[in-house]
Phi, psi and omega in degrees: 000110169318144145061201212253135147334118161279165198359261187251023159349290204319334134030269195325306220267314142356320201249007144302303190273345198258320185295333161288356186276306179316315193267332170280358173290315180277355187055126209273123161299074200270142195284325181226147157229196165305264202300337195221106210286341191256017177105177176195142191270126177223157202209139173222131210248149167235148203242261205270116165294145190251099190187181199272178164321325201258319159321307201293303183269054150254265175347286204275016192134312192282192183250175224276210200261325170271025187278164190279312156264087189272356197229142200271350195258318188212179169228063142274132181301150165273015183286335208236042189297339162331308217283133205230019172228099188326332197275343161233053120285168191255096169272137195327123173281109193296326185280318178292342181245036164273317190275339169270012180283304193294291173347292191297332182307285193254035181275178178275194171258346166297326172279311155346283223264332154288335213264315196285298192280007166271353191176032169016081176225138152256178153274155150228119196301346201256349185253029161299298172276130208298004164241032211247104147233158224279336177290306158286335185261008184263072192295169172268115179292127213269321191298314164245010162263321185270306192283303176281340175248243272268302177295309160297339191283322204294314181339269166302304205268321184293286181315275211073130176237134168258110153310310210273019150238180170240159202311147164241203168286344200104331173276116149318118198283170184234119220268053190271357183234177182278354187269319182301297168338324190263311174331301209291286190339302205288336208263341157307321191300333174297327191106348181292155141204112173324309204271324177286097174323312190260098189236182197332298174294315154301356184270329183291315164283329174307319213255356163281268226296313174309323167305286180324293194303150182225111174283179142304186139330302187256035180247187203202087182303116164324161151338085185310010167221031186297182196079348155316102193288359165259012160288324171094174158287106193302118180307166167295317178316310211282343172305321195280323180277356174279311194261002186243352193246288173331283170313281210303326173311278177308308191300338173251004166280329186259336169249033186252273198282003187280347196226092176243330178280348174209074201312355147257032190273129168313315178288327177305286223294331168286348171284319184291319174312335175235014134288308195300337188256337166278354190259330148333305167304326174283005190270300165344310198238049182257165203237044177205150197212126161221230198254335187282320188274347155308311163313319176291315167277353166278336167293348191239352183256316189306274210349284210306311176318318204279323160293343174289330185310300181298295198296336189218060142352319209254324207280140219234091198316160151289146180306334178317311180285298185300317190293357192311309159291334156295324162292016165286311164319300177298352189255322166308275195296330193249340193090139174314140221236039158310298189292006149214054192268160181278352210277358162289294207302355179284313202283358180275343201273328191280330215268326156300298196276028162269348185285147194272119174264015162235000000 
């Protein structure tokens, strides 16, 4: 299939793979196997899609990130995407939006189009099988939800980094009189930006302590000049040893003990605010999940969210962020996420597309 299916194209391609699902749910005879000369009855199930954000929901259904109802989890709007406390959100009801998946199946396209933007609902050929539900098995990919969504986003979107300045706060300045205006003016002339936290000088210590550091074996040392654009783009892996290893390492030798005597100082309170999000994170990707420690990372990810919200005014959370919360479920109900995290299946996906097709 050329390029990407639009919405629910993928249809097509889907009710191939959902009519082999069908005869093994009821179960396929095979007369011999390896092990069993005399034959064996075997039955297969499909339980989580496993795939980044923009894939799962074009599978399984749902509406895009910027839809009124963006999350595959709940219908908090995204108007009110603020809101970090799970216990009043309204969560989907699998049989009703089972009954509006089938609705949209045989509507018009007007009724289609109403159904969607009324309840960010499709048909999906997946839900042909009568034990697949979409809410729950449709999981949050640990890879691109953690590594490529949170750690990156804190980076790039929140943080931002300019090599060719120097660090700034983090803040947009605020240009409503002429003097702040001359202020803002005055503060290019420095070589400064305000809004990139990470700049020429911190980046010169991010690349001493990295320089310093002796990793393990099986860690897989970043770019030694990332943040460069001849550096290239940071792998998911390498997002991941830059925010759990790197920074923390640097952010508390220079705004840790350097702002100690003043324990409100902005940069001490954004180094905390983002230990908070690593130490969440290391919860994600433990390859054991329990009851104390679900706990533990919902208390340290609400921290963080709720502090970027204070510390960044201006910053608009991501669907990224509410699932943040969500992905507590899947670690209770699914187990911890190693055994569907993506990044083997990424690597069946390059070993496919090497294959030669003419």
């Amino acid at each position: 299939m050329p390029g990407k299916p639009k919405q629910h194209h993928v249809n097509h391609t889907l009710r191939i793979l959902v009519k082999q699902l069908l005869a093994f749910w009821e179960g396929v005879y095979f007369t011999r196997t390896a092990r069993h000369q005399i034959g064996r009855k075997v039955f297969v199930v499909l339980l989580p899609i496993v795939c980044d954000t923009e894939a799962a929901i074009q599978i399984s259904g749902f509406a895009a990130h910027n839809h009124t109802y963006f999350c595959r989890r709940c219908l908090l709007p995204i108007s009110d995407i603020h809101n970090l406390d799970p216990e009043t959100w309204i969560m989907r009801d699998p049989v009703k939006h089972r009954e509006l998946a089938f609705e949209w199946k045989v509507a018009s396209r007007a009724r289609r189009e109403a159904i969607y933007k009324a309840h960010g609902i499709r048909f999906t050929e997946l839900m042909e099988l009568p034990y697949w539900d979409p809410i729950l098995f449709t999981v949050i990919d640990d890879m691109h939800f953690g590594y490529l969504g949170l750690f990156k986003t804190h980076l790039r979107e929140i943080w931002g980094i300019d090599h060719e300045k120097l660090s700034g706060d983090g803040l947009h300045p605020d240009l409503s009189n002429k003097k702040r205006r001359q202020e803002h003016r005055d503060s290019f002339l420095k070589q400064t930006s305000p809004r990139n936290v990470i700049g020429k000088d911190l980046l010169g210590e991010i690349w001493a302590d990295m320089a310093r550091s002796v990793l393990p074996s099986w860690i897989q040392a970043p770019p030694s000049r990332w943040g460069i654009p001849s550096a290239g783009k940071l792998s998911a892996d390498e997002y991941k040893v830059v925010c759990s290893i790197s920074l923390v390492v640097t952010l508390i030798r220079v705004w840790g003990y350097s702002n100690k005597e003043q324990p409100q100082s902005r940069h001490f309170q954004m180094m905390l605010n983002f230990l908070e999000l690593v130490r969440g994170m290391h919860i994600i990707f433990l390859r054991e999940t329990s009851q104390s420690s679900r706990a533990y990372y919902k208390a340290h990810i609400q921290s963080y969210l709720r502090g970027v919200l204070e510390l960044f005014p201006d910053v608009t959370l991501a669907s990224n962020h509410h699932l943040a919360l969500h992905i507590i479920t899947d670690l209770e109900k699914m187990g911890p996420g190693h055994a569907r995290s993506t990044p083997v299946f990424e690597r069946i996906n390059h070993l496919l597309q090497e294959i030669k097709k003419n």
